[in-house]
C-alpha positions in Angstrom: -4.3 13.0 5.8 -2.4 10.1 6.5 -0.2 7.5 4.7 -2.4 5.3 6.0 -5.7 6.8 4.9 -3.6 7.8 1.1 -3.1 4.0 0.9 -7.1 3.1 1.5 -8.1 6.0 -0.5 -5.3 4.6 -3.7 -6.7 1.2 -3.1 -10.4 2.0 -3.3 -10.1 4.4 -6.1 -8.3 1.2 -8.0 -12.0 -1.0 -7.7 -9.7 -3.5 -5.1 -11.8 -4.8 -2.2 -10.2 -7.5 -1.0 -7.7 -5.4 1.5 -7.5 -4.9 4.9 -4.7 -3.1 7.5 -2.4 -5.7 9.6 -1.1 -2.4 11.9 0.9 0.1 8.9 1.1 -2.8 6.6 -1.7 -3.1 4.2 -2.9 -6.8 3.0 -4.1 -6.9 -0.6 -5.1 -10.2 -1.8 -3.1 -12.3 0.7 0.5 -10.0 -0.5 1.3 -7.5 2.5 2.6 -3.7 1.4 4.8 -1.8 3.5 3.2 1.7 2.9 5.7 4.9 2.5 5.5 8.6 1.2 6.6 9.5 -2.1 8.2 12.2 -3.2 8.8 11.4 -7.2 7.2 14.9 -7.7 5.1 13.4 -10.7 2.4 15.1 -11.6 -1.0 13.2 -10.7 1.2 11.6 -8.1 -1.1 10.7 -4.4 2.2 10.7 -2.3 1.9 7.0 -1.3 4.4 4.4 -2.8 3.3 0.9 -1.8 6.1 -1.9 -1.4 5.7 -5.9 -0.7 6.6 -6.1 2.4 10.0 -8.6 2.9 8.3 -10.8 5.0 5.8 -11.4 2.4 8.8 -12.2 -0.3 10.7 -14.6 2.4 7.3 -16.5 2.6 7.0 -16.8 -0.9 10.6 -18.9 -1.0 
């Protein structure tokens, strides 16, 4: 599966349906994630780590 497909799946399993995919970024309620693997090793962990993107943060200034 991929990140991509992890993220959507972490997302809808979260009740969050205001979301959509700009390319690999995913767009949650206007704030864009960059979407990355995780490899923390925690149990119950989905192996996606979700990040707001920088452009998102330099908009925000």
């Amino acid at each position: 599966m991929s990140l991509k497909a992890r993220a959507q799946e972490k997302v809808e399993r979260s009740g969050i349906s205001n979301y959509s995919f700009d390319r690999d970024i995913l767009v949650m309620c206007g704030v864009r994630y960059t979407i990355e693997a995780c490899n923390c090793g925690e149990p119950g962990c989905d192996g996606v780590r979700l990040r707001k993107s920088l452009t998102s943060l330099a908009s925000g200034m």
